[in-house]
C-alpha positions in Angstrom: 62.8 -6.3 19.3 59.6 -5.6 21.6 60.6 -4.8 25.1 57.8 -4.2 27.6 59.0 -3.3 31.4 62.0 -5.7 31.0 60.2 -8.4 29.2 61.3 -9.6 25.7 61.1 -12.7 23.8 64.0 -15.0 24.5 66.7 -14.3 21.7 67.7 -17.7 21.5 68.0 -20.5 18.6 64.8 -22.6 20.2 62.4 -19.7 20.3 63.3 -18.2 17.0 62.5 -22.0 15.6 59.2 -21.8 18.1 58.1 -18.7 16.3 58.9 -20.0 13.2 56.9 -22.9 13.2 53.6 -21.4 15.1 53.6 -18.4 12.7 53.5 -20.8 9.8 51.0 -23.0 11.1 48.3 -20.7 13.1 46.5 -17.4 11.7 47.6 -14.0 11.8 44.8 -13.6 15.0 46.2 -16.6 16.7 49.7 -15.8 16.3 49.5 -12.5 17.4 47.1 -14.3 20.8 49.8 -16.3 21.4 52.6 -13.7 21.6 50.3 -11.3 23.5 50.1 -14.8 25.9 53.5 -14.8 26.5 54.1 -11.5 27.5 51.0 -11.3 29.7 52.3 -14.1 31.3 55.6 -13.1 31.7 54.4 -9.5 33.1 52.6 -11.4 35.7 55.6 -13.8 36.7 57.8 -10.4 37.0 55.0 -8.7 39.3 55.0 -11.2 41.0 58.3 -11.9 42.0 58.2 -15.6 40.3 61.7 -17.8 38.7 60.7 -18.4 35.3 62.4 -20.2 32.8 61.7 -17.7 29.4 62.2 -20.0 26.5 59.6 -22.9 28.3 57.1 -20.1 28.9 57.2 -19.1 25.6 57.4 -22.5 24.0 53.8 -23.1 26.3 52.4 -19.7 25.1 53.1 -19.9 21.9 52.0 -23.8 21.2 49.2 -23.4 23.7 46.8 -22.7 20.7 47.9 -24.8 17.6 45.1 -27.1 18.2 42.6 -25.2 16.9 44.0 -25.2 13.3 43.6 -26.7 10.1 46.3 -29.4 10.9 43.9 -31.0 13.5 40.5 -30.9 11.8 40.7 -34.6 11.7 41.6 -35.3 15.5 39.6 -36.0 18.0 41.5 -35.0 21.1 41.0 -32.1 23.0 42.6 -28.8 21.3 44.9 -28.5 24.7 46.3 -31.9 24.2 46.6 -31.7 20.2 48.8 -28.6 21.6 50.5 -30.3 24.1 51.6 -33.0 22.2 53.4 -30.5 19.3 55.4 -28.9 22.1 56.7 -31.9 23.1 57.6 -33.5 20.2 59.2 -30.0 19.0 60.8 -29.9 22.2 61.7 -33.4 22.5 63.5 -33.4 19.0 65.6 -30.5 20.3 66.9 -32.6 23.3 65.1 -30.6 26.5 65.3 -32.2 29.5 62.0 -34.3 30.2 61.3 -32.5 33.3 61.1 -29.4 31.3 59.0 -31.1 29.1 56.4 -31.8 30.9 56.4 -28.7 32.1 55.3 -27.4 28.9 52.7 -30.1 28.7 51.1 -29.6 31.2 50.8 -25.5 30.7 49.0 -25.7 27.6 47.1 -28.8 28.3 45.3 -27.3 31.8 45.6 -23.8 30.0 41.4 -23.9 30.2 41.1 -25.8 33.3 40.7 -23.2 35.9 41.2 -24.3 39.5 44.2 -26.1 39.2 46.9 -24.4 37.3 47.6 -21.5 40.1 48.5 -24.2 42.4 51.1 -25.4 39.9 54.8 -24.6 39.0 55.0 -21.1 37.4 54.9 -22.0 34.0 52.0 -23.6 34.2 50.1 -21.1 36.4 51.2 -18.2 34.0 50.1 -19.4 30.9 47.1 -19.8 32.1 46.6 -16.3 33.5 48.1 -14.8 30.4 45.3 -16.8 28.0 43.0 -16.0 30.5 43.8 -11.7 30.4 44.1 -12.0 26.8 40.9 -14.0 26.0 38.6 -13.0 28.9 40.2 -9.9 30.5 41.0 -11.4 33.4 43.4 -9.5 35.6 43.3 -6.7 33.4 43.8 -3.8 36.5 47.3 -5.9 37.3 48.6 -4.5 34.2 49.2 -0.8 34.2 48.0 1.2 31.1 51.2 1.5 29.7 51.9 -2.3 29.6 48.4 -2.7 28.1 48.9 -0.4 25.8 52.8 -1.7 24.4 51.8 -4.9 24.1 48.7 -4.1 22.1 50.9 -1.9 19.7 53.3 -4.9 19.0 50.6 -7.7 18.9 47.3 -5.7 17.6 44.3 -7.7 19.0 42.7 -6.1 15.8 38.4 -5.2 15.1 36.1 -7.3 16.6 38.2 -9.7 18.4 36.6 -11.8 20.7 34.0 -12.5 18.0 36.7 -13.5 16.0 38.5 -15.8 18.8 35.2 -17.2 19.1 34.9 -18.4 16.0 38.4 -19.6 15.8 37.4 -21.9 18.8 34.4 -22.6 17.0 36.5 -23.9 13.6 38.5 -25.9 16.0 36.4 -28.1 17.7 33.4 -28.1 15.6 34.5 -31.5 14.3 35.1 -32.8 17.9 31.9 -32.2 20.3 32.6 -34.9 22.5 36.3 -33.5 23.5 34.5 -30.5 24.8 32.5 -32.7 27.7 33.2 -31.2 31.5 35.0 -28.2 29.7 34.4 -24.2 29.0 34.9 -25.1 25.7 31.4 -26.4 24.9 30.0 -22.7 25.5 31.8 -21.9 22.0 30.5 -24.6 20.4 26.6 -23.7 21.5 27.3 -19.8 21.3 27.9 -20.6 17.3 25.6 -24.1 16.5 22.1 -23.7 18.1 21.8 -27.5 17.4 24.8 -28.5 19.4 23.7 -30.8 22.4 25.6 -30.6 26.0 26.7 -33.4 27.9 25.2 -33.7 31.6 27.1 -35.4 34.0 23.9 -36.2 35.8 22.3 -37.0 32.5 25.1 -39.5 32.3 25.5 -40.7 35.5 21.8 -41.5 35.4 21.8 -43.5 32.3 24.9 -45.0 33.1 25.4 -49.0 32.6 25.1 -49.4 36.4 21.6 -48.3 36.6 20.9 -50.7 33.5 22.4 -53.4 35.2 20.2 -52.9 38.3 17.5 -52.3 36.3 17.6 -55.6 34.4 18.5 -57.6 37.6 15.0 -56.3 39.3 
């Protein structure tokens, strides 16, 4: 079992069924995302002196990305909801306390909202720095070299992977442009389809029905 500074992955009948079903479900790259999530996140809450609960925060990490695969090519919710929604039914079927679960819920579904989720509880603030160091780097001088460096060795990121992430998001949302409105997430979609056409909330606001409306009444 991987132990970095303290940190492990809870040894406990509902993560053990957690890992189960995400590493059946998602790719070796996002499995592998997902752990490296978790313990980012759980470094952080340890630095930082935060009372975490370890088998929600690893529930969040883990399901946080299991919108983006094959399972949800047909829906047309944003990936962080498609995600929210699994961990709460898994969770739900396994009798957690609602509270908890909306815990979870919320975590992965603001996990690309930045802004918000550091004003939030814990869980929810962590799992969004720890997607955020793993995908973008950021916070990467919090962690000391050696923490870098253990939980690359247990969870390779692997060659090339941010091109690889990318297209990952890509896959995932290709299907559903109009989920990506007022997000980060259409940047993946027009880094990969030089067709795709963004959504502008002035664009919008500008064509809306109201300005029809007083258009047609002068």
């Amino acid at each position: 079992m991987t132990i970095i500074n303290g940190i492990k992955i809870p040894d406990s009948k509902l993560a053990h069924e957690v890992t189960e079903i995400v590493r059946d479900t998602e790719s070796e790259l996002l499995f592998n995302h997902s752990t490296r999530v978790y313990f980012w996140a759980a470094l952080a809450g340890k630095r930082k002196g935060l009372k975490v609960d370890p088998e929600l925060l690893y529930a969040g990490a883990m399901f946080h990305d299991i919108g983006l695969t094959e399972k949800y090519r047909e829906s047309q919710l944003r990936f962080e909801v498609d995600g929210a929604n699994a961990a709460r039914d898994f969770l739900r079927s396994r009798s957690i306390p609602e509270a908890d679960v909306k815990k979870v819920w919320d975590a992965i579904a603001l996990h690309t909202t930045p802004g918000i989720p550091e004003f939030m509880g814990p869980e929810i603030a962590l799992i969004q720095a720890g997607a955020g160091m793993d995908v973008a780097g950021r916070g990467y001088d919090d962690f000391a070299d050696e923490q870098r460096e253990a939980v690359i060795a247990a969870y390779p990121r692997g060659n090339e992977f941010e091109h690889r992430m990318i297209d990952a998001f890509y896959q995932g949302m290709k299907h559903r442009p109009d989920s990506t409105f007022g997000t980060m997430n259409d940047d993946f979609l027009a880094e990969k389809d030089p067709n795709f056409q963004r959504l502008n909330i002035c664009s919008v606001m500008l064509n809306s029905r109201w300005v029809h409306r007083k258009c047609h009444r002068d």
